[in-house]
Structures are given as C-alpha cells and as structure tokens.
VOGU-3710 file (C-alpha; in Angstrom, 3 decimals, decimal comma):
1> xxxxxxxxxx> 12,465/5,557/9,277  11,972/7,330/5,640  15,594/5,995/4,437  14,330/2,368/5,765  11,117/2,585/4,067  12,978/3,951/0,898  15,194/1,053/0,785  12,916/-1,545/1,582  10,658/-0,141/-1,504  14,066/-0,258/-3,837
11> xxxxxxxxxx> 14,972/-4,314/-3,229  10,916/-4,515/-3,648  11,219/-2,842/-7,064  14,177/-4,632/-8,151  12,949/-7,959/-7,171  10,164/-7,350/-9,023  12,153/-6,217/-12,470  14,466/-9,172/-11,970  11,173/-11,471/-12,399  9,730/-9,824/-15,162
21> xxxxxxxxxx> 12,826/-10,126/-16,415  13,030/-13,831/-15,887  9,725/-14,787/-17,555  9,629/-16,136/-21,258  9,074/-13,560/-23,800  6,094/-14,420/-25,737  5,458/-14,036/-29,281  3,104/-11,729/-30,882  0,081/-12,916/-32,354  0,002/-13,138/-36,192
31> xxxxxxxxxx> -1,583/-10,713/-37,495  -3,583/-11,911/-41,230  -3,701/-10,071/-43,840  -6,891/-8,886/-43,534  -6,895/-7,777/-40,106  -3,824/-5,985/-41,440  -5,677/-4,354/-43,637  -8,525/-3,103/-41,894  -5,754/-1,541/-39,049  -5,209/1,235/-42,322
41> xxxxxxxxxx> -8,802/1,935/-42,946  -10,266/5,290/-42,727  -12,746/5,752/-40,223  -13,103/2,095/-39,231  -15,704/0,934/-37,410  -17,201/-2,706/-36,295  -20,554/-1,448/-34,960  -23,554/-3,249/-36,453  -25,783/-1,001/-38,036  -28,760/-2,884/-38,433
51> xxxxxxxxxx> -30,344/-4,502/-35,182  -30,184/-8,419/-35,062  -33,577/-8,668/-34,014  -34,615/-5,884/-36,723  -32,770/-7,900/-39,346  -34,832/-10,921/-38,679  -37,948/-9,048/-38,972  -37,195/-7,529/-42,237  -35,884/-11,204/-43,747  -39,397/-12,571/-41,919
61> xxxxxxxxxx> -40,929/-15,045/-44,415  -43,876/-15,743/-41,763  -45,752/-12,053/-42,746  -46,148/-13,151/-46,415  -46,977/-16,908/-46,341  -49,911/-15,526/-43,881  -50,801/-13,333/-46,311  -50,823/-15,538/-49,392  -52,873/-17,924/-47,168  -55,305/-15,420/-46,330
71> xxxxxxxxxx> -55,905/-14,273/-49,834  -55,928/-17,356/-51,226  -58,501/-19,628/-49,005  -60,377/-16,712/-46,915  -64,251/-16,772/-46,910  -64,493/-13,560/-47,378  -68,886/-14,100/-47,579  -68,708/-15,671/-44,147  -69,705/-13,154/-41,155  -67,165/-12,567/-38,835
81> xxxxxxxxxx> -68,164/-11,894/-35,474  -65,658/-8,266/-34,376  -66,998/-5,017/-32,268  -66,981/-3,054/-35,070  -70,316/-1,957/-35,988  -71,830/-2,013/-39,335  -72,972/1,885/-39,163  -69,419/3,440/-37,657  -67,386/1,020/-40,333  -69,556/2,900/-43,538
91> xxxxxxxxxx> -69,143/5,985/-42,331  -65,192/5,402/-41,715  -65,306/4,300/-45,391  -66,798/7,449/-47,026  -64,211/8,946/-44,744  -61,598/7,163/-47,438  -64,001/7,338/-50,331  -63,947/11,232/-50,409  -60,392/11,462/-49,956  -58,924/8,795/-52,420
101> xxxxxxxxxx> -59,530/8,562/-56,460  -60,847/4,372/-55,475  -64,403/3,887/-55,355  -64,610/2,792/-51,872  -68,119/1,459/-51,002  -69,403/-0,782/-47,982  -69,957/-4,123/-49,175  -70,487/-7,044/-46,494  -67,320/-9,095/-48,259  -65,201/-5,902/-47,382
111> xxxxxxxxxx> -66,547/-5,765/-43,860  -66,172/-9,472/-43,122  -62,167/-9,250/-44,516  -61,795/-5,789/-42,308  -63,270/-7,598/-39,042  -61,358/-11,140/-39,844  -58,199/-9,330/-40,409  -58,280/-6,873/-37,157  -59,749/-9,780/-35,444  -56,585/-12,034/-36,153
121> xxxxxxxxxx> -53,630/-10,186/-38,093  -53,418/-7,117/-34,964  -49,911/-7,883/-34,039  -48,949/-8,517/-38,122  -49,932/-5,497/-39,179  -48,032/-3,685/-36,258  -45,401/-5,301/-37,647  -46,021/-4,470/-41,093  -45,998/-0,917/-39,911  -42,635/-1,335/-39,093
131> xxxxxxxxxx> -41,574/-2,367/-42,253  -43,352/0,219/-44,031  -41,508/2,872/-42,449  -38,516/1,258/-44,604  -40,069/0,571/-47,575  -42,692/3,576/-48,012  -40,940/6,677/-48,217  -39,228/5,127/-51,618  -42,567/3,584/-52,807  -44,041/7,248/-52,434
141> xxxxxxxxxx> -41,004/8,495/-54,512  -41,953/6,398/-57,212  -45,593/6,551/-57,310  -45,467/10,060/-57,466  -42,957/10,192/-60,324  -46,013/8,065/-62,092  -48,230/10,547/-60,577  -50,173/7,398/-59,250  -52,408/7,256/-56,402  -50,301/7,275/-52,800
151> xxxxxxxxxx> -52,730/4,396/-51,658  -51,107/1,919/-54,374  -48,055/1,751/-51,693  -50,811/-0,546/-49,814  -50,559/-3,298/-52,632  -46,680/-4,452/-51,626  -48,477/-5,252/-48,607  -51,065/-7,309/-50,365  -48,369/-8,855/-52,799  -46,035/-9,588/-50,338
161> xxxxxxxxxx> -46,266/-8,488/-47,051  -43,163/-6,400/-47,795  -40,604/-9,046/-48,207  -38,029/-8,662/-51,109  -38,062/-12,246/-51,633  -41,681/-13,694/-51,079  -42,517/-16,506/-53,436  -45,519/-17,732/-54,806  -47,050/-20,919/-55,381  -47,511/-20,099/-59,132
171> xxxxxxxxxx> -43,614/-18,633/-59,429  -44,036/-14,530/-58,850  -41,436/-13,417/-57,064  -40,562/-10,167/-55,071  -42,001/-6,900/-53,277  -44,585/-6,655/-56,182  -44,511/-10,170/-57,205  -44,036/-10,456/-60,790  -44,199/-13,718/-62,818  -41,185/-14,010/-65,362
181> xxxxxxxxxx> -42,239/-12,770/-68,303  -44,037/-9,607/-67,202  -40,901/-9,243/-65,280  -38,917/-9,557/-68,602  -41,585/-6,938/-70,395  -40,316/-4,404/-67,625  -36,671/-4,979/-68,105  -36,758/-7,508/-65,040  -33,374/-9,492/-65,673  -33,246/-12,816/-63,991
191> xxxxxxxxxx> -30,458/-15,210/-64,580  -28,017/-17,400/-62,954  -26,400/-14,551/-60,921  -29,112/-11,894/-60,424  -33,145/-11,539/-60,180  -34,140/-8,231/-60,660  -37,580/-9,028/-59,322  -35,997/-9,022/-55,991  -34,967/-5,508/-56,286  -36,745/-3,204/-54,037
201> xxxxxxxxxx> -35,990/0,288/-56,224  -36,229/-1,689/-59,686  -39,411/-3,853/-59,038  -40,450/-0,970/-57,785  -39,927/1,287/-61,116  -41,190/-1,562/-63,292  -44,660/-2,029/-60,746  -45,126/2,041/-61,586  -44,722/1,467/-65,053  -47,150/-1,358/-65,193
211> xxxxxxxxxx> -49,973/0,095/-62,814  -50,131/3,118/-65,706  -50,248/0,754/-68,193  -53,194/-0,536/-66,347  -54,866/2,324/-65,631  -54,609/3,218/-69,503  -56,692/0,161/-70,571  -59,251/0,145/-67,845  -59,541/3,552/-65,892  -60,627/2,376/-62,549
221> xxxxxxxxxx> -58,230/1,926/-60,534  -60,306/-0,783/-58,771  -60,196/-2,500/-61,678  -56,325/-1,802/-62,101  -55,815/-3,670/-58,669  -58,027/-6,411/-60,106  -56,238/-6,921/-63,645  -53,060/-6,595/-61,558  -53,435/-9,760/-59,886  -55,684/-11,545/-62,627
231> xxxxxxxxxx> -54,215/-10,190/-65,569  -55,876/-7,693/-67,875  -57,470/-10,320/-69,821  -59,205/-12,245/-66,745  -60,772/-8,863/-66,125  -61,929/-8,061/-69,350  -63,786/-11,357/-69,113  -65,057/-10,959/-66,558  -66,560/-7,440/-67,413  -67,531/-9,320/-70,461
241> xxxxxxxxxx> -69,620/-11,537/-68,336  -71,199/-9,283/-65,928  -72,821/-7,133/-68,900  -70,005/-5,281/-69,234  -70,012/-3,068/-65,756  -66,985/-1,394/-64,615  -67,919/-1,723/-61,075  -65,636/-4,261/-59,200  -67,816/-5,737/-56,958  -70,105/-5,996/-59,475
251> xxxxxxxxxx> -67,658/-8,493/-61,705  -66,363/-10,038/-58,691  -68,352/-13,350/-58,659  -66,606/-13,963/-62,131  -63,083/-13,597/-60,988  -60,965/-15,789/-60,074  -61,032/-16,823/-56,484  -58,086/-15,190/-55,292  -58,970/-12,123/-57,250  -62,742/-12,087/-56,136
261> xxxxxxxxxx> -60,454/-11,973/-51,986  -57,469/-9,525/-53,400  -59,103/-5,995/-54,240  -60,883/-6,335/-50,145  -57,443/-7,398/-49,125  -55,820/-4,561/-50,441  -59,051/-1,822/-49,042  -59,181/-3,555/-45,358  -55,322/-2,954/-45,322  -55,997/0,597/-46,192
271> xxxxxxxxxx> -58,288/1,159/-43,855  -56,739/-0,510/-40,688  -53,181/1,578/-41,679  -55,962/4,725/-41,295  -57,806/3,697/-38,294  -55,009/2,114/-36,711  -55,077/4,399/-33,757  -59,264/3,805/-33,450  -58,234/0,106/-33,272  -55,350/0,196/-30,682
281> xxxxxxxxxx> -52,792/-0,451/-32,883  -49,688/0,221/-32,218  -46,913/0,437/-34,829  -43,657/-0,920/-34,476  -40,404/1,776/-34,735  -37,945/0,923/-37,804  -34,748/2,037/-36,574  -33,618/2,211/-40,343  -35,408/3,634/-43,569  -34,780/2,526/-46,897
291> xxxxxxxxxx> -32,928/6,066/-47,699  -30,451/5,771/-44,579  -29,087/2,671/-47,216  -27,176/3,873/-50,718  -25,424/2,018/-53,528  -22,019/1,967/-54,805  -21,318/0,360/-58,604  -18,746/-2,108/-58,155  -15,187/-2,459/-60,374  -14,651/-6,388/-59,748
301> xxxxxxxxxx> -16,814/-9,083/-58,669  -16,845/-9,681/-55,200  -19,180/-12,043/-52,731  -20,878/-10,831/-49,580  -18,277/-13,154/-47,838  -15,742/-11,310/-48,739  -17,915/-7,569/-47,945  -18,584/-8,765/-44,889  -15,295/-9,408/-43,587  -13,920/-6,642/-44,952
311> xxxxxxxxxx> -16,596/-4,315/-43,429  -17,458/-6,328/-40,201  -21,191/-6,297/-41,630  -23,538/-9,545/-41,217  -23,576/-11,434/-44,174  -27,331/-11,319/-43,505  -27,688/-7,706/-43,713  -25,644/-7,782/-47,266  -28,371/-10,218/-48,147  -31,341/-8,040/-47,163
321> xxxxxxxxxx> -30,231/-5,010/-48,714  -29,156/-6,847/-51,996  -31,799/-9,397/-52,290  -31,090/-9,079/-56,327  -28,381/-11,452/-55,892  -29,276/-14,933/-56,308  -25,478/-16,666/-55,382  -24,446/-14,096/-52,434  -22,199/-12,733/-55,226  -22,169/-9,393/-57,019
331> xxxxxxxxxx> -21,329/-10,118/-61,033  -18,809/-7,593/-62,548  -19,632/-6,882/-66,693  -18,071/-4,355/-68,381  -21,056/-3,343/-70,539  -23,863/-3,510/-67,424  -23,445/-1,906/-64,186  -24,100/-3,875/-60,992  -24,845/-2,227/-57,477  -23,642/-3,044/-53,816
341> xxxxxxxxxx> -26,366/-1,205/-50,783  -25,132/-0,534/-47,847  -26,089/0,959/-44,530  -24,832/4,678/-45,017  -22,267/4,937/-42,859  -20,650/1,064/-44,236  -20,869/3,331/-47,280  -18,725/6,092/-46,241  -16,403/3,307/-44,786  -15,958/1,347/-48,321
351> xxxxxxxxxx> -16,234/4,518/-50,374  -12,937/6,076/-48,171  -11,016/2,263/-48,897  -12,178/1,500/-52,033  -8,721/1,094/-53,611  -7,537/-1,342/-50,353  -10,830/-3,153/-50,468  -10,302/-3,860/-54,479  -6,312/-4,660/-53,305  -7,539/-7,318/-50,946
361> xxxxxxxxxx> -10,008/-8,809/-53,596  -7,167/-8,975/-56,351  -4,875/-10,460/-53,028  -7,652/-13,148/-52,792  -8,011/-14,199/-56,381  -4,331/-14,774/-56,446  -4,670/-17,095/-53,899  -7,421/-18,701/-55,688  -5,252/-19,823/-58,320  -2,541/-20,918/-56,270
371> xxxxxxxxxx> -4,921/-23,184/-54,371  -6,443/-24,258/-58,124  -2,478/-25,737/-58,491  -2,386/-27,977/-55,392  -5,775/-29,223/-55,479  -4,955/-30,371/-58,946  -1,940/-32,604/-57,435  -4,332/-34,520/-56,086  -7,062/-34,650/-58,028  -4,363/-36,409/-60,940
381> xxxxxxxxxx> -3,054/-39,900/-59,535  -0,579/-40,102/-62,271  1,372/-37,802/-60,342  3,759/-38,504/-57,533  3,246/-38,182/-53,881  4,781/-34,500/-53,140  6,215/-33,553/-56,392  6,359/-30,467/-57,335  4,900/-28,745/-60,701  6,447/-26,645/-62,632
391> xxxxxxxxxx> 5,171/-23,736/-65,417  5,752/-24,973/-68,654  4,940/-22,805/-71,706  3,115/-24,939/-74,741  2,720/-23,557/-78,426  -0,532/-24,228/-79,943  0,602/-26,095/-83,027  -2,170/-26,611/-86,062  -4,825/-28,906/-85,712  -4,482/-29,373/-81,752
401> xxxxxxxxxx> -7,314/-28,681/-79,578  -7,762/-28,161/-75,606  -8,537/-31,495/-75,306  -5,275/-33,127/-77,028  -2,783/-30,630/-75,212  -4,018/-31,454/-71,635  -3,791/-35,258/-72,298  -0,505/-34,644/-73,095  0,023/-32,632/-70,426  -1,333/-34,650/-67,830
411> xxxxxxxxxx> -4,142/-31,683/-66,659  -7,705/-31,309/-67,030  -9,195/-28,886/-69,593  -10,734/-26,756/-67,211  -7,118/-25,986/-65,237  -6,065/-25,217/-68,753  -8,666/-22,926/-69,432  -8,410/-21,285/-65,887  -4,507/-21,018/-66,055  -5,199/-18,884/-69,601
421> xxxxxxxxxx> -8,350/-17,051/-68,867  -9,790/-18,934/-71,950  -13,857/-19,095/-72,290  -14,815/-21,744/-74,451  -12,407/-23,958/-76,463  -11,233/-21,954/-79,325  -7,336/-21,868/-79,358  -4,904/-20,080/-82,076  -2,217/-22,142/-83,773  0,629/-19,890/-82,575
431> xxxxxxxxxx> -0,415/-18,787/-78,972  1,692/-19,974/-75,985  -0,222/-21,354/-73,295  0,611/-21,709/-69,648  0,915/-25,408/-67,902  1,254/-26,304/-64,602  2,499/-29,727/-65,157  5,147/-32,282/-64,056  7,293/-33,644/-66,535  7,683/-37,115/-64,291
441> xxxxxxxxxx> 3,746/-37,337/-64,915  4,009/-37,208/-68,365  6,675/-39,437/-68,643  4,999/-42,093/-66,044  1,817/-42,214/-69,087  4,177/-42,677/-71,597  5,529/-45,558/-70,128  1,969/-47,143/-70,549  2,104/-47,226/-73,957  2,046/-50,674/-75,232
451> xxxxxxxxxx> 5,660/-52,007/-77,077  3,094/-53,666/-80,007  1,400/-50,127/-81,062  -2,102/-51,989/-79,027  -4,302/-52,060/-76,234  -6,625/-54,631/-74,519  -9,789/-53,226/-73,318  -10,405/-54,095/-69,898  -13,900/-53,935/-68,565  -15,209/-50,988/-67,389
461> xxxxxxxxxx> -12,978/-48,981/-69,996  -14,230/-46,094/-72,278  -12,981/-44,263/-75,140  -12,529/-41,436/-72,748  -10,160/-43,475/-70,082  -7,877/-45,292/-72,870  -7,429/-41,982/-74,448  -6,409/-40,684/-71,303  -4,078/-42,876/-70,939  -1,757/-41,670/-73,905
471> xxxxxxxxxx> -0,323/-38,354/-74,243  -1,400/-36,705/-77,436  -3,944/-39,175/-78,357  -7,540/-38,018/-78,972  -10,965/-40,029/-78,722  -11,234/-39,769/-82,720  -8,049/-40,878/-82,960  -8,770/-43,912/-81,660  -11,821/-44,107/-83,570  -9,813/-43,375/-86,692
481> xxxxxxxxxx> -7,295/-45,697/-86,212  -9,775/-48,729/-85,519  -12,636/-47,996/-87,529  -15,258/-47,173/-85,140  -17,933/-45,122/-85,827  -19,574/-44,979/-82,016  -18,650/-45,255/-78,856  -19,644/-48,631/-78,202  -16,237/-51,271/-76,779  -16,060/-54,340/-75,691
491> xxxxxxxxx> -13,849/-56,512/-73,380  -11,019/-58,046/-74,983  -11,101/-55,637/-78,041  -7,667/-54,529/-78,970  -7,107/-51,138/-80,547  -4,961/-50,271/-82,870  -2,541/-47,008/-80,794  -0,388/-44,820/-83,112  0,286/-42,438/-80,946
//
C-alpha cells in the first residue's frame, strides 16, 4: 500500500514539473534606473515620516486667514457675552502680570477679545497647540539667545497663526510676517528662486534681532508689540498724540485699527495657552518637533521632484520643511550656501548616499540635454522629417555674434548657449563652439536665396523672419545693405541680399 501511494505521488510530481515546464517563460520586469538605484542604498526605507493628515495641518492656510480676519475687523469694544467672570479673569491676569516683564492690566477691550476668542477659536487654538509643539522649542532657542521675553513666542501666533507661508493683504510674508524691505534690513533675501521670509530658523533670527531693536527705542515691551505691527514711527505718533504716555492702552485710540486689535490679540493668546486647562482645552499631539528635522548644504541644484523620488518622501513634506523655496527647487551658488531639511532619519538616508544621489542628478541632467536635441528637431521646420543631427564644431571668427552663427546654423540662440554653457552673449574670436545641426538644413536655406542678390517682402514678414531665412545674414545687415534706419517694411519692398 506504501509502494502504491509512493508511486502514485511520483507520476503526481512529475506531471506537475512537466507543466511548469510547459508554460511560457516570462520576462522580468524592467527595472529603471532609479529603482536601480535605490536597490544599493544604505539603510533604505519608504516609510513616511510625517503623517498625511499632520502634513495638512501644518500646510493649513485656514488658521491664519482666521486670524488676519480677526485682527483686522474685530470689535474688540463690543461686549461679548462668555462664562467667564469679570472678577476670576483680573485676578488670572495679575497671575501673568507678576510673572512676565509685560504690563498686563484688565481692560474691558482685552476681556471682550479673551471671551470672543474662547467663545469661537476653542478648536483653533487646540490646533495651534499642536503646531506650537513644532515650532516653539526653536522659537525659545532664539529668544533666549536675544535674552528676550519667552512670551514673544506668542506673537508667530498673532502674525501668522504659525504658517511658514501666510500672506498678507499688504505683502508681509512668513512666520513673523515681514514686509520686503525690513526683510532686506535683516538680511531677508528674496528673489526668483528663494524667500528667506519663509524660513522658519532665519525669519526667526532676523524677528530676534528686530524685537531688540525695538525694545532699544521704546522700552516697553507693550509698546515693542505695538511698533512691531505699526512700525516704530506710527507709535511714536501716537505717543506724540496721547501727551506722550508710554502706556499702551493709553495710545491705543490713536493707532491704527489693526494695531489698536493686535497687542489684545497677542495677551488673550497668552492667556488662553495658560489657562487652557481652566477652559477645557485640549491640545492637539505633534508627532514631530521642529528639532526631529536637520539640514544638509547641497553640492548641485536639485528640485524636490527629484528628492522625493529619490527618498520616497511627499513632495509636500519637502515643501513644508523648505518653505524658502519659491520654484520647488534648491539653487546651487558657489559663493552662498543653500540648505535641504529633512525629517531626521530621510537625513541619515541621503547623508549615507550622498555620492549616488548626486550620480543620479548628474544621470538626469544628461538626459536633459539629450532631450534639449530632439525637441529642437521639431521645433525647426527647415529640417527634415527624421533626420538625424550631427555635432559640428564652429570657430568663432571676428566680428560674428550668437546671433549670426545660429542663422547659419539653422538653431536657436538659446540651444547654442545651452550646448556651450554660455550666459549672456559674449563670444571670443577663436573659441570652438559645439552645434547640433544638420548640414541638409543648412543647405535647404541656402537654396532660398534669391538668383538676383533680392527679396520681395511678403506680408506679414519682419526683419527678423527674412533674416532667418539666410544663413549668415544679420538684421543690420539687411538694414545696411538697404538703407534702413528702423524696422518699419512694407509689402512689395525688395531688399537688396548680399549674403
């Protein structure tokens, strides 16, 4: 019975090979490059390690428009009808007064914005809670350093509602919402690539710097928060006006509106992050704090694209932690240093492949110009369907320019320039420069050329297009030759072509 069961089990087997056996053998996959890649990194890892949901709430613009709205149209002389007594909220508030360097006094403006804000911002400011565990612990580190009041880490809050990348009606920008040129007085570069105002660490710096500044002239620090928002200048006007007291709520009714609403912003928000748990607050968690992030200077341009792939990171997270960069792409300069954050462990991850990831950039911009050569087949109609170009090597003779060689050429000056990695249009009698040209293209132009050394303008024509239309023959050329001193033609003209 064992030998027949044996048996039976062997023709099972063998049956079994013979149709494995008999099916098609199918190809592997292709593998890309990059996926290649990524198969050698050290330690590699796809988790995500920021929390979608997280992510959204840190990117949130919702927090800050509120916020501008509320400082900006709020009634703040109004009563607002809140269980909060009148008697428990002054004694809360010498509470703060006796442990903070502001001169916090009741005043009914500061209880109506307390009781409007508890009354309707509750669930923001849990939220906001959340987002100051990321952002305080490196606002503290700073104000210290300044040796400036702890409370001041309360004004982002006020400014922005702690979003990197709030915007103002009036044009400030950022955590602490600098206009442009106070920006630029603090070393604040904006420009097509980067806005330094977005920055958390550098706006940051430049806010500490500026808040001394303020305290210097005015030494109140109410009057700092004031002048902050105003401008130094608005205040001292408003002192001016009001006899010259230094107490704020004493120059408030000759602020500007959203001044006279800013300075009881910025206490209400100080006292509901104190009396949270007397008001049933209840914070949000942040999973992630601003120092569980670091930077890495980077050796070549690269786009958050590209980072992302190469570190299977969201290119939303790239764009939180580097809200500096205004195109999604980190600018390499050899004489100023530019900075890539990342979650810590995407850090260790780059930092132990930072030769492959630079390998797979340098792979990519090869490609680049490869695809700059076949989109410039058909961008040119004077060459053939499906011919093929070929690398030509031209030597700058005297007197050409940029302009002459790629009419002769066939190619736009911008493939020229790209093709030679040159800036502007200075060239060097002498140089060689690289073409990617066809030779039938060239010769298909010249055939244009008319047998009586003229041309008819046709309408529609320009300078520009009849130019074009022979090889080493220049717009002033044909002004030159014809006696033209615009650029005005006509229909019907003919010009004079020695070329």
């Amino acid at each position: 019975m064992k030998k027949l069961i044996f048996i039976s089990l062997l023709v099972a087997s063998s049956s079994f090979a013979q149709e494995s056996m008999d099916q098609p053998t199918l190809p592997l996959p292709k593998i890309s490059y990059l996926d290649s890649l990524k198969n050698t990194f050290v330690n590699h890892s796809t988790s995500n390690c920021i929390d979608e949901r997280w992510m959204a709430e840190l990117a949130n613009v919702e927090l800050s428009e509120d916020m501008f709205s509320d400082i900006s149209s709020l009634n703040i002389d109004s009563e607002v009808s809140y269980d909060l007594s009148s008697e428990l909220l002054k004694k809360r508030l010498k509470k703060l007064d006796a442990k903070s360097p502001f001169n916090i006094e009741y005043n009914p403006a500061l209880e109506n914005t307390i009781k409007s804000f508890l009354k309707n911002r509750t669930k923001a400011f849990e939220r906001l809670m959340a987002l100051s565990e990321y952002y305080f612990p490196m606002f503290e580190e700073h104000l210290a350093k300044y040796n400036i009041p702890m409370e001041l880490k309360y004004l982002a809050i006020v400014e922005s509602a702690l979003n990197p990348k709030a915007k103002s009606r009036v044009g400030a920008s950022g955590l602490w919402q600098f206009m442009y040129p106070t920006g630029k007085q603090y070393n604040l570069e904006v420009n097509s690539y980067v806005d330094e105002r977005h920055d958390p660490l550098k706006a940051t710096e430049a806010a500490c710097q500026y808040l001394s500044n303020l305290y210097e002239i005015f030494g109140d620090w109410s009057m700092v928060l004031a002048s902050y928002n105003a401008g130094p200048g608005n205040v001292s006007k408003a002192i001016r006006r009001s006899g010259g007291s230094q107490n704020y709520w004493n120059i408030r009714k000759n602020l500007p509106r959203e001044t006279a609403n800013y300075v009881p912003a910025f206490l209400a928000t100080f006292y509901i992050y104190e009396f949270k748990k007397e008001h049933g607050i209840l914070p949000k968690k942040a999973p992630l704090t601003y120092f569980e992030t670091d930077t890495i200077m980077v050796k070549k341009q690269m786009s958050f694209k590209h980072i992302a792939e190469l570190l299977d990171i969201s290119e939303e997270q790239l764009e939180f932690l580097n809200p500096i960069y205004k195109l999604k792409v980190i600018p390499f300069e050899t004489d100023k240093p530019h900075y890539l954050r990342l979650p810590k462990e995407k850090m260790g991850l780059f930092v132990s492949n930072e030769e492959k990831v630079y390998a797979y950039l340098t792979y990519l911009d090869t490609q680049k110009e490869k695809q700059v050569y076949v989109a410039n087949t058909s961008e040119n109609e004077s060459f053939h369907e499906g011919s093929q170009k070929k690398l030509h090597y031209h030597t700058i003779k005297s007197g050409e320019s940029l302009g002459k060689i790629a009419q002769r050429y066939n190619v736009s000056i911008s493939h020229l320039r790209s093709w030679n990695n040159i800036k502007g249009n200075t060239i060097h009698a002498g140089k060689k420069l690289k073409i990617y040209s066809d030779k039938k293209a060239v010769a298909k132009v010249e055939s244009k050329t008319n047998n009586d050394g003229t041309y008819t303008v046709k309408s529609g024509d320009s300078l520009f297009s009849i130019s074009r239309q022979f090889p080493g023959v220049s717009i002033e050329d044909i002004k030159k030759w014809n006696d033209i001193s615009g650029d005005n033609i006509q229909p019907g003209m003919k010009l004079k072509i020695n070329g």
